[in-house]
C-alpha positions as CSV (number, residue, x, y, z in Angstrom):
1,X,105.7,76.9,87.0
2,X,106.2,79.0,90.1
3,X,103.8,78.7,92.6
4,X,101.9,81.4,94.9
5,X,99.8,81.2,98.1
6,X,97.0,83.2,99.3
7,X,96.8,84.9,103.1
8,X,93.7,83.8,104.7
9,X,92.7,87.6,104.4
10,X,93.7,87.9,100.5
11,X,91.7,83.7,99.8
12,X,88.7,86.0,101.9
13,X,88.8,88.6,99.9
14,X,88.9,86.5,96.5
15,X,85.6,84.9,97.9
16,X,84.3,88.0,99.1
17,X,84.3,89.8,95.3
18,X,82.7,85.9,94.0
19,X,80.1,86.7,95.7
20,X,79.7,89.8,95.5
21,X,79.5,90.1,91.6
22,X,77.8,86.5,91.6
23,X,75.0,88.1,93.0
24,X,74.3,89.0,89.1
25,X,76.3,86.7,87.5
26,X,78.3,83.8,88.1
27,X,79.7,83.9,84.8
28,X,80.8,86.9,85.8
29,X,82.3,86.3,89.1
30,X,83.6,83.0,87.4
31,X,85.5,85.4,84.7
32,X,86.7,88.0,87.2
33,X,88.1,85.2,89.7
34,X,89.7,83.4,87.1
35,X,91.2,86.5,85.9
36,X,92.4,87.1,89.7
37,X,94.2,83.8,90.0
38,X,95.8,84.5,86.3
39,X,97.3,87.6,87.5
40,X,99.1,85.9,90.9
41,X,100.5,82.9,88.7
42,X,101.9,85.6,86.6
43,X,103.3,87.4,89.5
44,X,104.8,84.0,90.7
45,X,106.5,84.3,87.6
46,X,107.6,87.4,88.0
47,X,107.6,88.9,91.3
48,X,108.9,92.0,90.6
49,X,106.5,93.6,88.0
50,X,104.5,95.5,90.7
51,X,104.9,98.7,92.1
52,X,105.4,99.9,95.6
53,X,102.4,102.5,96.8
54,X,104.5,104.7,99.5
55,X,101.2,106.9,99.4
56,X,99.2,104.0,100.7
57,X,101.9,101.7,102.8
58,X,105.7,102.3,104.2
59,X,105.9,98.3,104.3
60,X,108.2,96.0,101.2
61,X,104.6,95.0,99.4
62,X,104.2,95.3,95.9
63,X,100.9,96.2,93.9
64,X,99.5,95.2,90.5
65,X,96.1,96.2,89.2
66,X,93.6,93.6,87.7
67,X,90.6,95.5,86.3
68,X,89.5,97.5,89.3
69,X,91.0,95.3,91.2
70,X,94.8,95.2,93.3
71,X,96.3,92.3,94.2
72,X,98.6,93.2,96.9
73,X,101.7,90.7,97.6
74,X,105.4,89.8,99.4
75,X,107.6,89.8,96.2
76,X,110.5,88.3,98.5
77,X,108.5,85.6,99.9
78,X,109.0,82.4,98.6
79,X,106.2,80.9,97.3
80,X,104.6,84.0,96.7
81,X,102.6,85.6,99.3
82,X,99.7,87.1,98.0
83,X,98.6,89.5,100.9
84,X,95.4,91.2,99.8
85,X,93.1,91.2,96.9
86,X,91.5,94.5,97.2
87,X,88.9,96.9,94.8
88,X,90.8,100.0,94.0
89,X,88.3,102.0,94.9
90,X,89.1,101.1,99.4
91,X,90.6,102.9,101.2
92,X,94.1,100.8,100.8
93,X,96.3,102.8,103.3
94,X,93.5,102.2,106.2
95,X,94.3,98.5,105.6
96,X,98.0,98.7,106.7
């Protein structure tokens, strides 16, 4: 099993959406965070099943939606640096 590692922004912003949706439901946030940390052991896996997003960044990231969620990672990094775990709905290119 490959591993990944969460930036202090992108471990933030996993917390951030916990409590943000726990704020209703924990079983919720539990489902969505699990479903977060699925996705980046997948992308450990296989690094280069994202896409690039020249409209939002000119940098060598990848992105891969998770509900209305994008996690936001260094596919040539080594264990996987996930970057950013953002809602779709930011503004992404402000970000970079």
């Amino acid at each position: 099993m490959k591993r990944f590692q969460l930036s202090r922004e992108a471990a933030s912003d996993i917390r951030e959406i916990w409590s943000y949706i726990a704020a209703d439901s924990v079983k919720a946030a539990r489902k969505v965070r699990l479903s977060l940390f699925d996705a980046c052991q997948r992308l450990a896996e296989n690094p280069g099943i994202g896409h690039l997003r020249e409209d939002l960044t000119d940098q060598s990231i990848l992105f891969w939606p998770v509900g209305a969620y994008l996690i936001i990672y260094d596919p040539k990094s080594k264990p996987l640096s996930i970057v950013r775990v953002l809602r779709g709905a930011r503004d992404v290119s402000s970000l970079f």
